[in-house]
MOPAC internal coordinates of N, CA, C and O (Angstrom, degrees):
PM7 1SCF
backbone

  N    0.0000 0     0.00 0     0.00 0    0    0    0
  C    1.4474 1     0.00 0     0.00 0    1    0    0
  C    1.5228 1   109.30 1     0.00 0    2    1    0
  O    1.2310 1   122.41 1   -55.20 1    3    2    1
  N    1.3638 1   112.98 1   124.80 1    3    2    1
  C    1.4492 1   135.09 1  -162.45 1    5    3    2
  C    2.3034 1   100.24 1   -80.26 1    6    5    3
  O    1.2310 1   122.92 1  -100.41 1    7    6    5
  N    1.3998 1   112.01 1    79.59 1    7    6    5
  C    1.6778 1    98.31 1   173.58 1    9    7    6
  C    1.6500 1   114.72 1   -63.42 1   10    9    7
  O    1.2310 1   133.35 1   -56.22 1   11   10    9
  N    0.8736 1    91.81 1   123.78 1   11   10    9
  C    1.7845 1   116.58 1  -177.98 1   13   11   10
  C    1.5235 1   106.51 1   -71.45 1   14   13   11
  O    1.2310 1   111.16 1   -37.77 1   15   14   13
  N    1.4079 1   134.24 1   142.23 1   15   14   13
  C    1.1255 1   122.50 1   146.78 1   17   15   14
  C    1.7586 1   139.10 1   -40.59 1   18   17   15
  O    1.2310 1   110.19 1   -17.36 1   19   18   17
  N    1.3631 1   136.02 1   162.64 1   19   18   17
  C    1.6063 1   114.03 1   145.09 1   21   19   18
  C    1.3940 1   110.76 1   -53.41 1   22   21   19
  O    1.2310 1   119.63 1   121.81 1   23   22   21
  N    1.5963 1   118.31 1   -58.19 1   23   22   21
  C    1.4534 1   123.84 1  -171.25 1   25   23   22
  C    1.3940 1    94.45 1   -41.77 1   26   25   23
  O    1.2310 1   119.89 1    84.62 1   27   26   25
  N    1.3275 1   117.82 1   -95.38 1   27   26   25
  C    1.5619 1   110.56 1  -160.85 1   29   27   26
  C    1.0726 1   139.37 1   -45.44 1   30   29   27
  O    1.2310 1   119.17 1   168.83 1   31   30   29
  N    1.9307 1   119.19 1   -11.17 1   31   30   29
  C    1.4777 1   138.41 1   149.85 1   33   31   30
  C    1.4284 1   113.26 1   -55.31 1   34   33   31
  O    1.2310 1   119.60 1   115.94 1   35   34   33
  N    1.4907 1   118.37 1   -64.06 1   35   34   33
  C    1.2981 1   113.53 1   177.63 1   37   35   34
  C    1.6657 1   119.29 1   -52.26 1   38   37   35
  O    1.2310 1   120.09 1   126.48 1   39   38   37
  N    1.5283 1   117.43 1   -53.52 1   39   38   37
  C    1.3153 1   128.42 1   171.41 1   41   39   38
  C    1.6489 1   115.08 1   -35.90 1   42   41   39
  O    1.2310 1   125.86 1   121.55 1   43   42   41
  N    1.7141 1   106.34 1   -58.45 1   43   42   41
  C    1.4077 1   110.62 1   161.99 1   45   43   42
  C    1.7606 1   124.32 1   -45.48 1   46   45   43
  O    1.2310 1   129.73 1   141.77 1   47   46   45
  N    0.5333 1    98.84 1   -38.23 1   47   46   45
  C    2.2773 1   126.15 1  -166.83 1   49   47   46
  C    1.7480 1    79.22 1   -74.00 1   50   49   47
  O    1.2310 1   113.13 1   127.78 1   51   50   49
  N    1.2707 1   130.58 1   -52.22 1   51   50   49
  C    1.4775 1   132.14 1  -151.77 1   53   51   50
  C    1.7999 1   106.01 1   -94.08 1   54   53   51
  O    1.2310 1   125.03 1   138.61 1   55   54   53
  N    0.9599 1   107.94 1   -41.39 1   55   54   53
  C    1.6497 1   112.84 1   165.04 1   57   55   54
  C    1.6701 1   105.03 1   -61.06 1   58   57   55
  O    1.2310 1   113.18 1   135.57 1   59   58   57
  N    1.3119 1   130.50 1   -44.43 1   59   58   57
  C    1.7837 1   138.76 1  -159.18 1   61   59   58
  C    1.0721 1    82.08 1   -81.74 1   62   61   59
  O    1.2310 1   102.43 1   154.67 1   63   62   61
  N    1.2189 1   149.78 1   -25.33 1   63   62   61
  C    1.2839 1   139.37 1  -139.47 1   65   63   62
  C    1.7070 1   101.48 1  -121.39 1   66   65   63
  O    1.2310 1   120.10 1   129.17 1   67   66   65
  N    1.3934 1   117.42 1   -50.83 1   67   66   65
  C    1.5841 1   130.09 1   178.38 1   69   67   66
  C    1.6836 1   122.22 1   -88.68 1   70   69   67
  O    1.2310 1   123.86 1   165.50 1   71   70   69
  N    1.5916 1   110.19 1   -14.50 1   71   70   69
  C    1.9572 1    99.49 1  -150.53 1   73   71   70
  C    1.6741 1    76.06 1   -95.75 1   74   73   71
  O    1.2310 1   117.99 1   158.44 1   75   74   73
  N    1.5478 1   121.43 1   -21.56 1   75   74   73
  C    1.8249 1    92.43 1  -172.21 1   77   75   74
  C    2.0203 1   124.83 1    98.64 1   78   77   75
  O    1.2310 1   138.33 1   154.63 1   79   78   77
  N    1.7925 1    82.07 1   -25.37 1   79   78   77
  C    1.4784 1   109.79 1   156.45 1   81   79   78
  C    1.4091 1   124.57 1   -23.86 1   82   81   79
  O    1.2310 1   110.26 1   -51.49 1   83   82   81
  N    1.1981 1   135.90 1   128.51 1   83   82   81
  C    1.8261 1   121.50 1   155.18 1   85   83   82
  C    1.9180 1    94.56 1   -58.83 1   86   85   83
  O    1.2310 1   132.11 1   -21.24 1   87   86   85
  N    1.6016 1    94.22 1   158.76 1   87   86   85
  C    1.1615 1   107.59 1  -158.81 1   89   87   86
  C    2.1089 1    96.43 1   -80.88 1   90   89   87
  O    1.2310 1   126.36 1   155.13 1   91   90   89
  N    1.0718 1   105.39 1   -24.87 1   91   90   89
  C    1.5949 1   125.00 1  -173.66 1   93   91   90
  C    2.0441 1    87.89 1   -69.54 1   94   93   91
  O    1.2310 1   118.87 1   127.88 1   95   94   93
  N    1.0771 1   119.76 1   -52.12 1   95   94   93
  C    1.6317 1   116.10 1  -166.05 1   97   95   94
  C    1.1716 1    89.50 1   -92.74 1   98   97   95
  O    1.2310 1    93.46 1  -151.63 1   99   98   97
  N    1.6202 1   163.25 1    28.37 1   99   98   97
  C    1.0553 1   137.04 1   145.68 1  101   99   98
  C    1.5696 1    96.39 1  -103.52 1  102  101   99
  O    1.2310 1   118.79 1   147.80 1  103  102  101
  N    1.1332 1   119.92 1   -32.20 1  103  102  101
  C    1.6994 1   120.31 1  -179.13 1  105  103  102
  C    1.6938 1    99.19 1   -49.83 1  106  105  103
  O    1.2310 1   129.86 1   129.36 1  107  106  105
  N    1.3727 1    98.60 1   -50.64 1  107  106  105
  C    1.7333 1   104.21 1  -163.29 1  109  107  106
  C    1.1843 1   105.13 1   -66.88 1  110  109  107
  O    1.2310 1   117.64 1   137.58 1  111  110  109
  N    1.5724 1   122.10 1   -42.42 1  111  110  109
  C    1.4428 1   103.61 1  -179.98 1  113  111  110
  C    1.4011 1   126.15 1   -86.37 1  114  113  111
  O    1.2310 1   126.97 1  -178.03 1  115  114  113
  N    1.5112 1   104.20 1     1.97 1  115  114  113
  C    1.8133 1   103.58 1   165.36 1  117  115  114
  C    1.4062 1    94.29 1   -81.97 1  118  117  115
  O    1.2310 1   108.85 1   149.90 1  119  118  117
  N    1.3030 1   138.47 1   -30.10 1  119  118  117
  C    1.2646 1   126.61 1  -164.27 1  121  119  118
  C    1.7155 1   136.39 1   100.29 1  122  121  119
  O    1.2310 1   140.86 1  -162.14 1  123  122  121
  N    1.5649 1    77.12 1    17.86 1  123  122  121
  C    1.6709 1    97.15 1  -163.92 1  125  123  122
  C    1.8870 1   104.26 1  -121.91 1  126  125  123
  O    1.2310 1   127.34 1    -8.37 1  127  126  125
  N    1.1300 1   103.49 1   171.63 1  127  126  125
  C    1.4801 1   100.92 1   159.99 1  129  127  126
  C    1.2978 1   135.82 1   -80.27 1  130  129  127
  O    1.2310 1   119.97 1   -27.99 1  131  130  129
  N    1.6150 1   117.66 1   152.01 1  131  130  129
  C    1.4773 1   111.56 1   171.02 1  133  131  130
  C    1.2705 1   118.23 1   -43.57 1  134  133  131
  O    1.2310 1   124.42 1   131.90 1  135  134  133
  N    1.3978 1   109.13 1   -48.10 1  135  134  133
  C    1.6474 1    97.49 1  -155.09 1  137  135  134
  C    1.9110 1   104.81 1   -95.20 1  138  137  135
  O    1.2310 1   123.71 1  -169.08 1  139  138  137
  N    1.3514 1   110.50 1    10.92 1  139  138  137
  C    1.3339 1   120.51 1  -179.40 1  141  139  138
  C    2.0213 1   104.14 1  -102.00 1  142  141  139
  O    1.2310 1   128.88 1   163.90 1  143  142  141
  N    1.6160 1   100.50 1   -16.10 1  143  142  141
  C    1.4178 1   110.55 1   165.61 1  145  143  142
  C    1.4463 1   122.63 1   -72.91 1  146  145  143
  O    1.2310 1   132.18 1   135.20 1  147  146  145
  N    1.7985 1    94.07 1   -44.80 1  147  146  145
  C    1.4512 1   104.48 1  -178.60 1  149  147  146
  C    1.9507 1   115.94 1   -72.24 1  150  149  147
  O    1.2310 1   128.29 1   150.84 1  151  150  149
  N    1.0632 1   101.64 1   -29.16 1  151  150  149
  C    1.6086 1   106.71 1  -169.48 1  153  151  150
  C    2.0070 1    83.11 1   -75.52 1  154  153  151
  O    1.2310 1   118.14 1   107.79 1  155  154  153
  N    1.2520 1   121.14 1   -72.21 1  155  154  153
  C    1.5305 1    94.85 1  -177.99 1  157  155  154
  C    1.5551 1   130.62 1   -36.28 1  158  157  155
  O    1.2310 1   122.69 1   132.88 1  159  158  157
  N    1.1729 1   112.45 1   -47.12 1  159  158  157
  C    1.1884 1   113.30 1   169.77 1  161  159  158
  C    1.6653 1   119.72 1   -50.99 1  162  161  159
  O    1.2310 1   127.83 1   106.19 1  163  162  161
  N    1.3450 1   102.54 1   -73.81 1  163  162  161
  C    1.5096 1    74.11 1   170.17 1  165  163  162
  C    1.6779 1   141.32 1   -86.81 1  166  165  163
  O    1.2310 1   135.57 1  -158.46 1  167  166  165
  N    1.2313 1    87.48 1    21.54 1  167  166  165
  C    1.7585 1   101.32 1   159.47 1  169  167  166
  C    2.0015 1   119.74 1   -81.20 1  170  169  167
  O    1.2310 1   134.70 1   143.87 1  171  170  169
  N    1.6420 1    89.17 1   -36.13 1  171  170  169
  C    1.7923 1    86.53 1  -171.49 1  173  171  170
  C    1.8220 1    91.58 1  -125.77 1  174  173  171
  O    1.2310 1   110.97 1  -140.19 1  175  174  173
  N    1.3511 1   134.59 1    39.81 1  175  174  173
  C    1.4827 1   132.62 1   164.90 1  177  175  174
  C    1.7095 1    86.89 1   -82.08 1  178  177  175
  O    1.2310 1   105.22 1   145.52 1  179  178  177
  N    1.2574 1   144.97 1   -34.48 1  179  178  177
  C    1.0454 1   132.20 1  -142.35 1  181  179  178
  C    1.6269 1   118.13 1   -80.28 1  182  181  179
  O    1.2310 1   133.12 1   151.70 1  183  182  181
  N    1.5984 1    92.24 1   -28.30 1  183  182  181
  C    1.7265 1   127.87 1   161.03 1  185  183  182
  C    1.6585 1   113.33 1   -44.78 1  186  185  183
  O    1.2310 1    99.25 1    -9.38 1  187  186  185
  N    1.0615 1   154.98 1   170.62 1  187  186  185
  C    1.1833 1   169.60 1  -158.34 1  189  187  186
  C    1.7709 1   102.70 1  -120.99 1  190  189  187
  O    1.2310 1   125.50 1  -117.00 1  191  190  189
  N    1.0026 1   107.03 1    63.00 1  191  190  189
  C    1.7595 1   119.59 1  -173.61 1  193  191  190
  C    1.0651 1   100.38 1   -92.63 1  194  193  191
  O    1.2310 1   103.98 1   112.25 1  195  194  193
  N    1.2453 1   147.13 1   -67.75 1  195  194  193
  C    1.2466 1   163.71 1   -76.45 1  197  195  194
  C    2.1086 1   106.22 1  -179.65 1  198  197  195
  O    1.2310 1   133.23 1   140.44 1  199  198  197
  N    0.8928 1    92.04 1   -39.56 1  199  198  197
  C    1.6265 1    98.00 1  -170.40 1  201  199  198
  C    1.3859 1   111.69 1  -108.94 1  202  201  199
  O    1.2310 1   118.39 1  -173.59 1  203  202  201
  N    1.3211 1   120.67 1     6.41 1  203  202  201
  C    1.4674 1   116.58 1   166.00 1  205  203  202
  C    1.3883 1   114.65 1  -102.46 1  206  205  203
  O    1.2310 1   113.32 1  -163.63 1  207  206  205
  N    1.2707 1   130.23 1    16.37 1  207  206  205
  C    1.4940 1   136.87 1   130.21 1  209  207  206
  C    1.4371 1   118.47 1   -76.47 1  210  209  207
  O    1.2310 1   122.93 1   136.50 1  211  210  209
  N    1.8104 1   111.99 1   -43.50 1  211  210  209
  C    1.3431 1   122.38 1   176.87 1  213  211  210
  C    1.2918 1   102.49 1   -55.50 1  214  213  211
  O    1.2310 1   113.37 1   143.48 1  215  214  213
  N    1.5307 1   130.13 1   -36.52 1  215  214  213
  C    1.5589 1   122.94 1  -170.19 1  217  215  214
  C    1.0158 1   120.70 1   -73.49 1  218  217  215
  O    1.2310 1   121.92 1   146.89 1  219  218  217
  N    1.5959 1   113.93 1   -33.11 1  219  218  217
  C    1.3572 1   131.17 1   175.57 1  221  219  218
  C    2.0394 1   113.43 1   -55.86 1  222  221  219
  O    1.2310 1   127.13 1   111.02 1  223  222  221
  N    1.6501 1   103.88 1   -68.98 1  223  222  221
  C    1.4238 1    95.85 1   144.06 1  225  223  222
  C    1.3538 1   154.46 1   -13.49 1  226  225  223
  O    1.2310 1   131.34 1   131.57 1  227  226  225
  N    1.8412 1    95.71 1   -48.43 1  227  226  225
  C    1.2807 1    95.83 1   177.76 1  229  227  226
  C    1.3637 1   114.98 1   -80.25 1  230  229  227
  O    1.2310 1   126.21 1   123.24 1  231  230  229
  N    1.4555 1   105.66 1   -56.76 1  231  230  229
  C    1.9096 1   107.70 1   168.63 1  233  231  230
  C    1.6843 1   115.79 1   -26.96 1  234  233  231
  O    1.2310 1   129.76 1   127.60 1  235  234  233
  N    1.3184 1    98.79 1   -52.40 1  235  234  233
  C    1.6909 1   100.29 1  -164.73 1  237  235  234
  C    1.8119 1   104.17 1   -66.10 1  238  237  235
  O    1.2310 1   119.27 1   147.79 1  239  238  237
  N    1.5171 1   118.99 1   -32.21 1  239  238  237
  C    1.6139 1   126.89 1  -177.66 1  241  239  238
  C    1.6460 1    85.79 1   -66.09 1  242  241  239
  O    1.2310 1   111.60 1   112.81 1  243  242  241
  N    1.0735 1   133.42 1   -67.19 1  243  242  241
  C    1.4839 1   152.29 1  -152.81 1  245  243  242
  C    1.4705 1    94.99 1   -46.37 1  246  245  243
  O    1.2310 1   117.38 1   116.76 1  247  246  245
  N    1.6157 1   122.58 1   -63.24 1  247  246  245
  C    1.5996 1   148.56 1   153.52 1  249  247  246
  C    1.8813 1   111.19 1   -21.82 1  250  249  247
  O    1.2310 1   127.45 1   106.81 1  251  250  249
  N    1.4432 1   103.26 1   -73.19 1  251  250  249
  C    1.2357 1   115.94 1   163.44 1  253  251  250
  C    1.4022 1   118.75 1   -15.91 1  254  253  251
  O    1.2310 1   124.11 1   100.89 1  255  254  253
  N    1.7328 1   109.72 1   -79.11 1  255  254  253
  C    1.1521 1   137.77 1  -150.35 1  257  255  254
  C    1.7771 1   114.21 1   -79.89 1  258  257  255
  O    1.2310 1   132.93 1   149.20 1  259  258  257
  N    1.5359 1    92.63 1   -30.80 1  259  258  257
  C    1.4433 1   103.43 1   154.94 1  261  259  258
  C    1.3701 1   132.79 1   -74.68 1  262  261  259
  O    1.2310 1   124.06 1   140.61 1  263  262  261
  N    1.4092 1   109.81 1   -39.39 1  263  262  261
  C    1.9302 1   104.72 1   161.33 1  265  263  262
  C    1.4592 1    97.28 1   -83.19 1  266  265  263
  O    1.2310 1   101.16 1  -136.85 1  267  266  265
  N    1.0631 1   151.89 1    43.15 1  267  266  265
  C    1.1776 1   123.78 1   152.32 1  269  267  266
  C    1.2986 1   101.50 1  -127.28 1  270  269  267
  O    1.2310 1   112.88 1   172.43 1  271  270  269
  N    1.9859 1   131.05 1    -7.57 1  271  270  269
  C    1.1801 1   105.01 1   151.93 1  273  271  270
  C    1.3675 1   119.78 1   -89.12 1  274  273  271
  O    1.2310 1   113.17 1   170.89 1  275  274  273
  N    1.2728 1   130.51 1    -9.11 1  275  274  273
  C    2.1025 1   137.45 1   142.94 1  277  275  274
  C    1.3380 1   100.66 1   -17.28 1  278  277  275
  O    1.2310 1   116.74 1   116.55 1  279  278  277
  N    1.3055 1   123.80 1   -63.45 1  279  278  277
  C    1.3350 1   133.70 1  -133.93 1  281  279  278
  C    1.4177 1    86.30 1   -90.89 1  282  281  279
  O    1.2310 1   123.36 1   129.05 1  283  282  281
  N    1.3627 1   111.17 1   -50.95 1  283  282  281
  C    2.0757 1   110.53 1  -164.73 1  285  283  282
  C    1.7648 1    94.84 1   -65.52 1  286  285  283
  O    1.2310 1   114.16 1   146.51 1  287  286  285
  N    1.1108 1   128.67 1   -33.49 1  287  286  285
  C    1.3720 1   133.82 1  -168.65 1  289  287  286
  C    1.4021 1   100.46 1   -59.86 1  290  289  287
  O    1.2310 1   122.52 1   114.94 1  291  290  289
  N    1.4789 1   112.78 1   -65.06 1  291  290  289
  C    1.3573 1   135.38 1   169.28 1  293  291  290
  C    1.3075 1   117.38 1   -21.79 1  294  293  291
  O    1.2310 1   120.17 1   101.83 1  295  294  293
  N    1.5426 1   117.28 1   -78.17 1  295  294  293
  C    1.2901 1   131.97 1   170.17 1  297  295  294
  C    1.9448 1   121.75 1   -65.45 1  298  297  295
  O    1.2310 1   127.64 1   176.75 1  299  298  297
  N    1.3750 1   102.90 1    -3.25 1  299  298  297
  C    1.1621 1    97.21 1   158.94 1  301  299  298
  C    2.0630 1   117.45 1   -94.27 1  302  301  299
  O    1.2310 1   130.80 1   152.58 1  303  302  301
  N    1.5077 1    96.77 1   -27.42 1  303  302  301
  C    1.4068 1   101.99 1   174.03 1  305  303  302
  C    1.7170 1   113.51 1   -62.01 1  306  305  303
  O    1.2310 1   123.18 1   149.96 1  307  306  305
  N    1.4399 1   111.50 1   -30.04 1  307  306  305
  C    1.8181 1   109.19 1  -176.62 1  309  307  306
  C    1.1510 1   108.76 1   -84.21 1  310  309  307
  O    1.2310 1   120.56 1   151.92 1  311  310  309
  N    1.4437 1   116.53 1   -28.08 1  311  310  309
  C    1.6399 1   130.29 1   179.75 1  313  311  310
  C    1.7321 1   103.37 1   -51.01 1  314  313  311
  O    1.2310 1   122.43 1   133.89 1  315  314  313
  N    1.5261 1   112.94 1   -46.11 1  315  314  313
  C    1.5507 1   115.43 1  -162.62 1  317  315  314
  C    1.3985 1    91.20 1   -91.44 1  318  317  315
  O    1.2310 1   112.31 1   135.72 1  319  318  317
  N    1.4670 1   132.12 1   -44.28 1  319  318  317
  C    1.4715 1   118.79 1  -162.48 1  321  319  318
  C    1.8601 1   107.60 1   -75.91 1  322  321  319
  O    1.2310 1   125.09 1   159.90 1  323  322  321
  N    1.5870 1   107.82 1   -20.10 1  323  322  321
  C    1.8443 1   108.49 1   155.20 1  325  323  322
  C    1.3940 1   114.84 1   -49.03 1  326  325  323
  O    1.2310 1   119.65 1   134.11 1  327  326  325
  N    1.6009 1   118.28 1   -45.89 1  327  326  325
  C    1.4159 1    97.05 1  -153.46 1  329  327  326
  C    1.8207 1    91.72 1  -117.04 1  330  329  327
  O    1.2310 1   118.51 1  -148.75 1  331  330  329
  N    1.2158 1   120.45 1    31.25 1  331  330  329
  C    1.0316 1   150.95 1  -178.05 1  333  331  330
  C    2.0269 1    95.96 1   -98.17 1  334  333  331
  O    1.2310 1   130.18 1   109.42 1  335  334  333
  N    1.5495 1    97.98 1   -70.58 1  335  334  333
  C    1.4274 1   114.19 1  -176.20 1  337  335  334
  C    1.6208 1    95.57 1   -52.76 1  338  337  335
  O    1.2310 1   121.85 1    90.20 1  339  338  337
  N    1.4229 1   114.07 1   -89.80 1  339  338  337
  C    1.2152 1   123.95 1   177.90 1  341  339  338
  C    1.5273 1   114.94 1   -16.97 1  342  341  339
  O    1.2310 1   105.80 1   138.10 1  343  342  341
  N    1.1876 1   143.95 1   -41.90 1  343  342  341
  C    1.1605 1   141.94 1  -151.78 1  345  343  342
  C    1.6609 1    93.53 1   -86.88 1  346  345  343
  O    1.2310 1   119.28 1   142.17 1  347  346  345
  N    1.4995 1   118.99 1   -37.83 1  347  346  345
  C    1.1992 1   142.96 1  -165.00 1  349  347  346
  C    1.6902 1    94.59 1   -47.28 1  350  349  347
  O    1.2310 1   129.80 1   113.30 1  351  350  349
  N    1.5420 1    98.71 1   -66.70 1  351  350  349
  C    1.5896 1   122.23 1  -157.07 1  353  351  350
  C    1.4266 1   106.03 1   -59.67 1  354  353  351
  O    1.2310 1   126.11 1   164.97 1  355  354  353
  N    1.5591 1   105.86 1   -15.03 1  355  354  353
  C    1.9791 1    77.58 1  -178.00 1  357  355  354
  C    1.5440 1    96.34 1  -107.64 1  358  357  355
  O    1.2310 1   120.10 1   180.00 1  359  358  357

């Protein structure tokens, strides 16, 4: 019986998890078994493999979504002080 690294467990866990692969052709081409793919996986999915790009994403959408209701706030404040002005002038 072949002991695996962590690195190359996690690395494995991170390819099963990202390439999109059937889970049977990523086992085979690490060289390991299916069900020795699947037990890592759900032994180390629980780890930040996969979702510490997703987190990154999320902050930056989170970022996004906050200047862009700044901005709608914004453009609703010039919207009223236009017809605010305008109303002034005649």
């Amino acid at each position: 019986m072949i002991k695996h690294t962590e690195e190359f467990k996690l690395e494995a866990v991170r390819i099963a998890l990202t390439s999109g692969l059937p889970r049977d052709r990523g086992a085979s081409d690490l060289g390991i078994g299916k069900s020795t793919l699947g037990k890592w996986v759900s032994q180390y999915r629980p780890t930040d493999l996969v979702s510490a790009p997703q987190a990154d994403l999320a902050r930056e959408n989170e970022r996004l979504r906050f200047e862009n209701r700044v901005l709608r706030k914004e453009g609703e404040v010039l919207k009223k002080a236009t017809q605010f002005f305008a109303s002034q002038r005649l």
